[in-house]
C-alpha positions, -999 to +999 in steps of 0.1 A: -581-576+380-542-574+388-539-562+424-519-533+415-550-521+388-573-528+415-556-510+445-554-483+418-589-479+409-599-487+445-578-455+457-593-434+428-630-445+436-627-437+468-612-399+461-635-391+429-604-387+415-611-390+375-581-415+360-560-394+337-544-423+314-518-409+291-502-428+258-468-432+248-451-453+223-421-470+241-387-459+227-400-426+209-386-400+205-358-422+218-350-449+241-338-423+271-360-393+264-393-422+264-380-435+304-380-400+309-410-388+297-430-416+311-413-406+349-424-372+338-459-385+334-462-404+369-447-373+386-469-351+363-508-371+383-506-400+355-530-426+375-522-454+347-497-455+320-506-467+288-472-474+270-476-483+229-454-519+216-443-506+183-459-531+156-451-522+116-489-521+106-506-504+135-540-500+117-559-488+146-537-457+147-536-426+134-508-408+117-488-391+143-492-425+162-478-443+135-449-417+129-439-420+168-441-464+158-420-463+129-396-443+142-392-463+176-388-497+149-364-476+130-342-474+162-346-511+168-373-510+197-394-544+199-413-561+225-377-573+242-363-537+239-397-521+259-400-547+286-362-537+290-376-502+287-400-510+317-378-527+340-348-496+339-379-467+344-389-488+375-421-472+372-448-474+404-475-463+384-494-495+366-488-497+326-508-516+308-495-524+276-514-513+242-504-530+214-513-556+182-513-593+190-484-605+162-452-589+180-467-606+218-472-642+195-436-640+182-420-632+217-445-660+228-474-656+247-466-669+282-427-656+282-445-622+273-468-625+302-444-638+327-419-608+317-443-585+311-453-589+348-420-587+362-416-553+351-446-539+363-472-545+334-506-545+350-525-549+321-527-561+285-551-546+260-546-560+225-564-539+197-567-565+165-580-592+190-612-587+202-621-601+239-637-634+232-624-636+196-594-660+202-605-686+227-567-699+234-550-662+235-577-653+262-575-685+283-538-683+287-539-649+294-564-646+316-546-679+335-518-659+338-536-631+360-531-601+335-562-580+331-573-585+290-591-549+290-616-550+265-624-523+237-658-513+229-669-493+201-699-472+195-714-501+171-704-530+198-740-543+200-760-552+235-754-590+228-720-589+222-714-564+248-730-585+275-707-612+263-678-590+263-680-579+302-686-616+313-648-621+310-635-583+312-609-575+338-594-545+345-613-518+331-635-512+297-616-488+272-646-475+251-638-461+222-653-423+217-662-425+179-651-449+152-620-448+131-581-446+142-566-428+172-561-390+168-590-377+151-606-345+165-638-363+187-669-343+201-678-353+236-717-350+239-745-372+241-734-400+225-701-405+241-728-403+277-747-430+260-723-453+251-711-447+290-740-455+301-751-485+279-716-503+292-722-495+330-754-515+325-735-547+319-702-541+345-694-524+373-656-523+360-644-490+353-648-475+325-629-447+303-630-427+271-603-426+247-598-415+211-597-379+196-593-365+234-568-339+229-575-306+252-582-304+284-613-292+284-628-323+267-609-342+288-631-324+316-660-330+296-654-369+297-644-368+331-681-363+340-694-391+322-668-418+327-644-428+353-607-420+331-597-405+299-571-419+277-551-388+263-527-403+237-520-383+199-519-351+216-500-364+245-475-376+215-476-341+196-465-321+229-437-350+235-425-339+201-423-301+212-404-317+240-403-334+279-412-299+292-441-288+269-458-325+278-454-322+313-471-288+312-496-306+293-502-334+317-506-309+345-531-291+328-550-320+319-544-334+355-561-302+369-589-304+342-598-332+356-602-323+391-619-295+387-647-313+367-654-336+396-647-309+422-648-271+415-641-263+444 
């Protein structure tokens, strides 16, 4: 794990604090209003910043992801352009970037690495490469000292799984339900499962993302898991504008809390 991921989660651990990771796509709406909302989102209790690399075929992604991608390309944004992004927002929260594997192989995997780094990148995770899928892709990053954070779904089986967390770093992003980002998702006794099936084989951190989109599912996950990934909805109230998003974040931020402590 990168030391600023680990100082993270070692400061969350130690105050139950649940990690409220929010999504953005870097240069949407635009290239100022995106620095700005992501300052908005450290200042707001984000504990990690996940920050989107706009790709052309995002498949994972649902449609108001997409819609936030295209029209980042459409004003020129690229992998250059959000590592540019990074470095002016001079962010102290850790990012870890969320993207597709194509854009990071035409920048070139170790200058992407090296200036990802420089910029305050903490982590990497790569959606249409699964961890252990690409031998070379995992070697040199995980040579380079950026955290690969795996994705597990639902369907990830016990053998693969056990695999998967033999070379995680970071955290484990485990997928709430199947299908692409954005979709409504019901926290209950399968999303504790899952949980609970991956904290049998790591004691990495691990959080819930997809479909997560009020607060008080966000709650709901915070008692099962140790961070929830808020990132559709976190879009949608970016579109309504930097203020209705930071009043979002804070209520999710104090979801949170109170699920852990109610006091």
């Amino acid at each position: 794990m990168s030391d600023l991921l680990a100082s993270r989660w070692a400061t969350l651990r130690k105050a139950r604090r649940p990690a409220l990771i929010p999504y953005l796509t870097a240069g949407y709406p635009d290239r100022s209003r995106s620095i700005e909302a992501l300052r908005v989102l450290q200042d707001a209790g984000a504990d990690i910043l996940e920050v989107g690399m706009p790709f052309s075929d995002p498949l994972a992604d649902g449609p108001v992801i997409q819609a936030s991608t295209a029209a980042a390309l459409r004003q020129g944004m690229n992998v250059a352009g959000m590592l540019d992004l990074l470095g002016e927002a001079a962010l102290e929260t850790p990012v870890v970037a969320f993207g597709y594997v194509n854009p990071i192989l035409q920048y070139g995997v170790a200058n992407f690495l090296r200036d990802a780094r420089a910029v305050g990148v903490a982590g990497l995770l790569v959606t249409d490469v699964p961890v252990g899928e690409d031998v070379a892709f995992d070697a040199e990053v995980r040579a380079s000292g950026m955290p690969l954070i795996p994705l597990v779904a639902p369907t990830t089986s016990d053998r693969r799984l056990e695999r998967m967390m033999a070379e995680a770093r970071g955290f484990v992003y485990l997928i709430a339900r199947l299908g692409v980002t954005g979709a409504p998702t019901t926290v209950g006794g399968g999303v504790a499962h899952d949980v609970a099936r991956v904290r049998r084989h790591t004691d990495l951190p691990v959080v819930v993302g997809f479909g997560i989109a009020e607060p008080r599912e966000a709650a709901a996950v915070a008692r099962l898991a140790d961070g929830v990934v808020v990132g559709s909805a976190m879009v949608r109230q970016l579109d309504a504008g930097v203020a209705a998003m930071r009043t979002f974040a804070t209520e999710l931020r104090h979801a949170l809390d109170a699920a852990v402590d109610p006091l």
